[in-house]
C-alpha positions in Angstrom: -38.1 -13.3 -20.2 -37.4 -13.2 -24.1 -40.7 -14.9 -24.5 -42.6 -12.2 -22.0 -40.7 -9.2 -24.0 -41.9 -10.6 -27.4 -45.3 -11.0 -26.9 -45.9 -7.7 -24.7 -44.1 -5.6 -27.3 -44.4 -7.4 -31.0 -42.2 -9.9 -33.0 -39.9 -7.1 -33.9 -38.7 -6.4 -30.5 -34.8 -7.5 -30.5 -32.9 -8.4 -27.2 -29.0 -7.6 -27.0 -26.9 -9.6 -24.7 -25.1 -7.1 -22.2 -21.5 -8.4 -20.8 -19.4 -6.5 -19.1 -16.1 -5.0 -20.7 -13.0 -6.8 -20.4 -9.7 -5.3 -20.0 -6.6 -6.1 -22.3 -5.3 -8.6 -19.8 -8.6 -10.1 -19.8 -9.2 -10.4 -23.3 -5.6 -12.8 -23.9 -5.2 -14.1 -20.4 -8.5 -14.8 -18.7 -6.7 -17.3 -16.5 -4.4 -14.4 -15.3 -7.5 -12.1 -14.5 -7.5 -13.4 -11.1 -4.0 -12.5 -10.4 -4.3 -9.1 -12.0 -6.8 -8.0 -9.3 -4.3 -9.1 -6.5 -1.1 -7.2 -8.0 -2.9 -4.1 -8.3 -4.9 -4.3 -5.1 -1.0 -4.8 -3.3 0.0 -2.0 -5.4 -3.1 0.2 -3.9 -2.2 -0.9 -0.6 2.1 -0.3 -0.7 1.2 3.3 -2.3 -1.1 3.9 0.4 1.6 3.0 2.9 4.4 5.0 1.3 1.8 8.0 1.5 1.0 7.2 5.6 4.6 6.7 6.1 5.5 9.8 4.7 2.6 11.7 6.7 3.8 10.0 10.1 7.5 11.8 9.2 6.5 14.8 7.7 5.3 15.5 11.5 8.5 15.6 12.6 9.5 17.6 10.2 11.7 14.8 8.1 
């Protein structure tokens, strides 16, 4: 592709690599990354539940 991109627009034409941004814990711990996803994906789900639970009694007027 670098090749194609070089001849169709000139010897000048400069190609930057584009990664995807890494959080802090990703930076230091990249074998933690993995783990990071699952602690906040239970932390989405237990504050989702909190908020239900509260709903279910709020119609009972507790």
């Amino acid at each position: 592709m670098r090749s194609f991109l070089k001849q169709r627009y000139g010897e000048k034409t400069r190609l930057q690599l584009v990664s995807m941004p890494r959080g802090l814990f990703g930076r230091k711990l990249g074998v933690f990354s993995s783990q990071a996803n699952g602690i906040a994906a239970s932390a989405a789900d237990g504050l989702f539940d909190a908020a239900e639970e509260r709903a279910l009694w709020s119609r009972f007027g507790l």
